[in-house]
Legacy VTK file of the C-alpha trace (Angstrom):
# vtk DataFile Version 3.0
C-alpha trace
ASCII
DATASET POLYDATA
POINTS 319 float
-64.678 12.416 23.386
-66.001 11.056 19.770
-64.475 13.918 18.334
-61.337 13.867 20.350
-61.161 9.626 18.725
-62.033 10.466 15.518
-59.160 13.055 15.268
-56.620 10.969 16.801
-57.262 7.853 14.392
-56.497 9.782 11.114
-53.533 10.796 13.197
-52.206 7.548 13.785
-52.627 6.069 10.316
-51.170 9.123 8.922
-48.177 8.519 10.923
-47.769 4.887 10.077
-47.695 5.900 6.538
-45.107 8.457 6.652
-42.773 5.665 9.294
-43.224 3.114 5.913
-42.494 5.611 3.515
-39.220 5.849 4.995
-38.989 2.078 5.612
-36.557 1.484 2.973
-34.313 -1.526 2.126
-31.643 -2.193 -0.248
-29.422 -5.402 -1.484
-26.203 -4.866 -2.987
-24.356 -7.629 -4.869
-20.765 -7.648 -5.085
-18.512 -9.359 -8.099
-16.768 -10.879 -5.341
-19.775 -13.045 -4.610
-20.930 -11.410 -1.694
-24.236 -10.105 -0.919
-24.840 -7.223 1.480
-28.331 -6.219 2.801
-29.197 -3.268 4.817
-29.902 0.295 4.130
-27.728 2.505 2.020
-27.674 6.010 4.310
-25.170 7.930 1.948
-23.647 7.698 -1.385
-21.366 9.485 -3.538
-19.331 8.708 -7.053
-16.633 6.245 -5.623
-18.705 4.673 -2.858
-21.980 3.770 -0.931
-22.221 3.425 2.932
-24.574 0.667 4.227
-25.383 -0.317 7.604
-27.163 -2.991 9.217
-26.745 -5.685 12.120
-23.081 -5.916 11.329
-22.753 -2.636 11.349
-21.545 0.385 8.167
-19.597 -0.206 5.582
-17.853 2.136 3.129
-18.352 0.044 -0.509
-16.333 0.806 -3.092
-18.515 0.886 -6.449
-15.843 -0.680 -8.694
-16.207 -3.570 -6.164
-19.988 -3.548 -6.753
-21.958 -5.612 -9.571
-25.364 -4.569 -8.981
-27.191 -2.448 -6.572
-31.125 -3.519 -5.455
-32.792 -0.482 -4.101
-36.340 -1.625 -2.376
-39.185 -0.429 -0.201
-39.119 -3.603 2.412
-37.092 -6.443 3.964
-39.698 -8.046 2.196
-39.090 -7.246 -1.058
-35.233 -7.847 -0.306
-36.184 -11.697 0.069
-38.049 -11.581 -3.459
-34.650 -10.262 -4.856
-33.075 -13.785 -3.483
-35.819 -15.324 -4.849
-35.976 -14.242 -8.535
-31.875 -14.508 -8.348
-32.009 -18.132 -7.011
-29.966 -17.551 -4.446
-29.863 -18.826 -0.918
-31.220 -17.267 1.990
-32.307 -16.394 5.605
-35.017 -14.239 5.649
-34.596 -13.336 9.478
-31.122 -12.430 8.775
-32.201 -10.229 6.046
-35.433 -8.430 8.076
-32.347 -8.085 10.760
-30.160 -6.540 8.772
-32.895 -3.908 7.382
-34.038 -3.428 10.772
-30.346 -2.376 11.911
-30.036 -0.053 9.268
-33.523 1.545 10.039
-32.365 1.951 13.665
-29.386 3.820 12.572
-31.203 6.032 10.179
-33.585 6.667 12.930
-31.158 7.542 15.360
-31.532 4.338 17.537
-27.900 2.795 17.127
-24.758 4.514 18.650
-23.179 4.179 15.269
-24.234 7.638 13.571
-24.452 8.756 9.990
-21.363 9.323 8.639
-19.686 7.718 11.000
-15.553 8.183 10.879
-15.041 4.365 12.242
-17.054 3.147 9.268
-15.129 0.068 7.984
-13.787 0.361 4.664
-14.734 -3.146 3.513
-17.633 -5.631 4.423
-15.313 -8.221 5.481
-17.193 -9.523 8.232
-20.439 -9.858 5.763
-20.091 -13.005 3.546
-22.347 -15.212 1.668
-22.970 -17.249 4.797
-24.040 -14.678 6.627
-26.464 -13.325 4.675
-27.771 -16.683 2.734
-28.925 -19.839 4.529
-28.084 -23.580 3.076
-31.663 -25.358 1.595
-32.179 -28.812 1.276
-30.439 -30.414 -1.476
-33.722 -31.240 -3.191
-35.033 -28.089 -3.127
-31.611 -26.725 -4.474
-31.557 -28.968 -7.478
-35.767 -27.485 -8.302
-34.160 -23.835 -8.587
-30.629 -24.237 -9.536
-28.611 -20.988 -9.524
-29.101 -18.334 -12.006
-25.674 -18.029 -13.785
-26.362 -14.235 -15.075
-28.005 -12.045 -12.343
-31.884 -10.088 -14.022
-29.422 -6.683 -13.925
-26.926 -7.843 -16.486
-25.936 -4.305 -17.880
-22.230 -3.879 -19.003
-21.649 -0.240 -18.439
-17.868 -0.676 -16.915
-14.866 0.554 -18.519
-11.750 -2.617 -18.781
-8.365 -2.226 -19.216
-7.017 -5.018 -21.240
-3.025 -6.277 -21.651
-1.900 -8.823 -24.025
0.813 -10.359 -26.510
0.271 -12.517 -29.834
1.524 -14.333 -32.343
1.519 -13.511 -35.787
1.484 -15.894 -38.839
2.216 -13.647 -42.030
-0.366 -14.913 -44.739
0.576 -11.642 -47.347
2.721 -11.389 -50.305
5.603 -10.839 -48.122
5.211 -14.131 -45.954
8.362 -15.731 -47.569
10.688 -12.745 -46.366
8.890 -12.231 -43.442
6.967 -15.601 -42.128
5.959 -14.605 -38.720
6.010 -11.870 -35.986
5.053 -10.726 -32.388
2.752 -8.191 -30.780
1.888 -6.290 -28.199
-1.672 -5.200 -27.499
-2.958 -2.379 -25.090
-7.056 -1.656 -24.817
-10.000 -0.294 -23.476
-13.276 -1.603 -23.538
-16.619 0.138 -22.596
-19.889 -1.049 -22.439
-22.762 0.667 -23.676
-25.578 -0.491 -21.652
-26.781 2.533 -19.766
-30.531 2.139 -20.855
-32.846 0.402 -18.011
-34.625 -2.864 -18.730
-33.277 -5.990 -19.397
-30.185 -6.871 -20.562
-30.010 -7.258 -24.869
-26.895 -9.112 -25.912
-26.970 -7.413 -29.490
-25.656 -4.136 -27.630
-22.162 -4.244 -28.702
-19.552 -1.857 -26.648
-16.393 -0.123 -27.459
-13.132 -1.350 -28.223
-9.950 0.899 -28.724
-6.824 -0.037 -28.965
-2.900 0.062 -29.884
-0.490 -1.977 -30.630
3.676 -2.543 -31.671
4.376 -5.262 -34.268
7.498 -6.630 -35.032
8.264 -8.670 -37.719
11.962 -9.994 -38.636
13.749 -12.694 -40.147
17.451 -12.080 -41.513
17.527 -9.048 -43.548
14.103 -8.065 -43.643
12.594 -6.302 -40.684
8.415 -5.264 -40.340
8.438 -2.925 -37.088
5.401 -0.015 -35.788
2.309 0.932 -34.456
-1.056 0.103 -35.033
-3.883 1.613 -33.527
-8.022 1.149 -34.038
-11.634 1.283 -32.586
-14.520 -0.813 -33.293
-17.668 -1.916 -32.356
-17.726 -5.145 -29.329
-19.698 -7.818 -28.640
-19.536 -9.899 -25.489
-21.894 -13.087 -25.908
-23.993 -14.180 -24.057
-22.390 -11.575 -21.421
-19.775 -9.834 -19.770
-21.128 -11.095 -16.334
-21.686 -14.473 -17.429
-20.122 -16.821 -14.274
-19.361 -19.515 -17.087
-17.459 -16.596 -19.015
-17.881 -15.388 -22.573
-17.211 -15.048 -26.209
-15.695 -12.136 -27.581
-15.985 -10.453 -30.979
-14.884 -7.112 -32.398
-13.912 -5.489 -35.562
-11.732 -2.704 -35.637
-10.714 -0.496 -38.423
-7.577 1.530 -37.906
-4.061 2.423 -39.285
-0.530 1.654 -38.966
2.963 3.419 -38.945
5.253 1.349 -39.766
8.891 1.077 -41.227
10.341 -1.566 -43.696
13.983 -2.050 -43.712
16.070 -4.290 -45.950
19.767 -4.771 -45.055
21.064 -5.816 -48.723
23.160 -8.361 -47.829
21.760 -10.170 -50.894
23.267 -9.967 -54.426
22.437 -6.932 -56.628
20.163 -5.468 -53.821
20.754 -2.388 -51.835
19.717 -2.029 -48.094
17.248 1.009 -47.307
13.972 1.395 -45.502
10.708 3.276 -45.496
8.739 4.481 -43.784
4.316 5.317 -44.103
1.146 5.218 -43.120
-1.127 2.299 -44.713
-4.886 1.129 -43.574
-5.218 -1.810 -41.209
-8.096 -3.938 -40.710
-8.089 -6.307 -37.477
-11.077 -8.684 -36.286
-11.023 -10.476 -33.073
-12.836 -13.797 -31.865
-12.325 -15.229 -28.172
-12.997 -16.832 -24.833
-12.883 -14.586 -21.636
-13.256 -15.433 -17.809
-13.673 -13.067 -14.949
-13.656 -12.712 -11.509
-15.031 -9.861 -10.361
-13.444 -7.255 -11.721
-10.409 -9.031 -12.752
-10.412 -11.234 -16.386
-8.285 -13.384 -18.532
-8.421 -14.172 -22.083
-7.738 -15.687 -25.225
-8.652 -14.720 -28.646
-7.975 -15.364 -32.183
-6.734 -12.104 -34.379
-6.794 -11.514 -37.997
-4.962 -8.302 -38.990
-5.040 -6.725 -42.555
-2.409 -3.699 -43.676
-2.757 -2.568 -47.128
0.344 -0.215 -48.143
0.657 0.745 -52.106
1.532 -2.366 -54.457
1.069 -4.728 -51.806
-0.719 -5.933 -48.411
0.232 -7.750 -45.076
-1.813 -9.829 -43.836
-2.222 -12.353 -41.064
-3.635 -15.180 -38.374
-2.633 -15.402 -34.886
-3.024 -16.216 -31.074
-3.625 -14.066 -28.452
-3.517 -14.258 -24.712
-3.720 -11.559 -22.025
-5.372 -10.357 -19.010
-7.603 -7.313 -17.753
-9.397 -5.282 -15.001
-12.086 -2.970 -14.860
-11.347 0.245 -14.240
-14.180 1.959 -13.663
LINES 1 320
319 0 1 2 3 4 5 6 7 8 9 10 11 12 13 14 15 16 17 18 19 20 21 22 23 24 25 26 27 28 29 30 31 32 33 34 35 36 37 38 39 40 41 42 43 44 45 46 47 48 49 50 51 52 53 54 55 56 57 58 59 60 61 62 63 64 65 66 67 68 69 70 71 72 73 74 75 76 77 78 79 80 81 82 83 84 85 86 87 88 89 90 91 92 93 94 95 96 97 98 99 100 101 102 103 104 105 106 107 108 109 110 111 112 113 114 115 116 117 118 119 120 121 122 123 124 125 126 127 128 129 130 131 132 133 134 135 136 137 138 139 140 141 142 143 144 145 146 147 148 149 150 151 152 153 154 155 156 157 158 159 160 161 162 163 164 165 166 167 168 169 170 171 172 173 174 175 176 177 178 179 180 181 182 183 184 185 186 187 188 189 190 191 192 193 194 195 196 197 198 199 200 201 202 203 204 205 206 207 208 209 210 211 212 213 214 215 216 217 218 219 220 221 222 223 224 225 226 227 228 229 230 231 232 233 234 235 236 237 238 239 240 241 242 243 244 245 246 247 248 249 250 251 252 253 254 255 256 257 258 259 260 261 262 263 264 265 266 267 268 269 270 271 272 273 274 275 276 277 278 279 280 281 282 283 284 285 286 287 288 289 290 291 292 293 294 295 296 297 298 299 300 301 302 303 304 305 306 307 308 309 310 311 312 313 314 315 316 317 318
């Protein structure tokens, strides 16, 4: 009989340990504002499925900011915790606890289910957080960038501007318009915490179009530079933007010659351009606005172009 307990105890505790090796939890945090809790039971490129009490969701990952992966319901509360964010921590040992019943094949919702939803509507940040007393909420006030602050998404980026010409041309030619397509990608892909002196990518082209009587400035311009985004991309107040972006232009320069003693013609080159940028942006989620300042230098042979302007637009984030 002693034999018979002392085999079945090592038993036991051995099977404890494998049941909490599985025990998994995860928190996912959405630039929506939402925050999800439960057990991820399959992921791929373009999405994660979670389930717990409310029951699996299909996530896209372009609708996802960051992604907590942790042993315990308990270390899901510490997540709220270090964030500063409201919670329940019932709601959140429910939620794992669903999502472990599932995996374990307690729940008639099964792994890879085709009814999951596609989107965590019913999931909000009241469901998952619980209001504290005023007091205690103005002791830990809300963290405005979350610990995981990486920019590693790819935006698209729309805008038009203003030109003011500044160059030896500026009497002909005083001012002009733009239009601006880019791409920006961040370059945080290293773990640990988040340094703001990593700058990203910017490319980018662009039509100008300059004209006043019987001078005309028209072409492309393309670059790509380093970017900074200060303090961050994910910043909830929004942030500053600076880049510098070496490039070159095509461009053709016509003359009518409507004046006296001055024939029309045009040409036609390629010439360096120089352009730095300095602005505000403000997102939500994966959606931003901005404005910007733009300085744009062109040198072409026995003379330059060169200019000041405003700049407004808007972009997403495409990947």
């Amino acid at each position: 009989m002693k034999k018979q307990v002392r085999l079945f105890i090592p038993a036991v505790f051995a099977l404890v340990l494998l049941m909490g090796a599985g025990a998994s939890a995860d928190t996912i945090m959405l630039y929506q504002g939402s925050v999800l809790v439960g057990k991820i039971i399959s992921e791929d490129q373009e999405a994660i499925v979670l389930a717990n009490y409310y029951g699996t969701y299909r996530v896209r990952r372009i609708k996802i900011d960051d992604i907590y992966k942790t042993n315990s319901y308990q270390e899901d509360v510490e997540v709220h915790r270090k964030l500063n964010l409201q919670y329940n921590e019932d709601m959140i040992r429910r939620n794992y606890t669903a999502g472990q019943d599932l995996m374990d094949g307690k729940s008639p919702l099964m792994y890879g289910d085709e009814t999951a939803k596609e989107e965590p509507a019913p999931v909000s940040e009241e469901t998952t957080r619980q209001a504290v007393p005023e007091k205690e909420e103005t002791k830990k006030p809300r963290a405005e960038v979350p610990l995981d602050d990486h920019w590693r998404s790819g935006r698209l980026s729309f805008s038009g501007a203003f030109h003011y010409n500044l160059g030896s041309s500026s009497a002909s030619l005083p001012f002009g318009y733009a239009g601006y397509f880019a791409l920006d990608q961040g370059l945080d892909f290293t773990s640990g915490a988040r340094k703001p002196g990593i700058p990203g990518l910017r490319f980018e082209a662009g039509y100008l179009y300059f004209n006043k009587g019987s001078f005309s400035l028209t072409g492309f311009i393309a670059g790509g530079g380093l970017m900074w985004a200060l303090p961050s991309m994910k910043n909830r107040w929004g942030c500053f933007i600076i880049a510098l972006l070496p490039g070159a232009t095509y461009m053709t320069a016509k003359t009518s010659g409507s004046f006296p003693g001055m024939g029309g013609g045009s040409s036609t080159g390629f010439n360096f351009a120089g352009q730095a940028l300095f602005g505000y942006q403000k997102s939500w989620g994966v959606f931003s606005i901005f404005i910007q300042a733009r300085y744009m230098y062109i040198h072409a042979t026995g003379s330059y172009f060169h200019s000041i302007g405003g700049e407004a637009g808007f972009g997403f984030n495409a990947w």
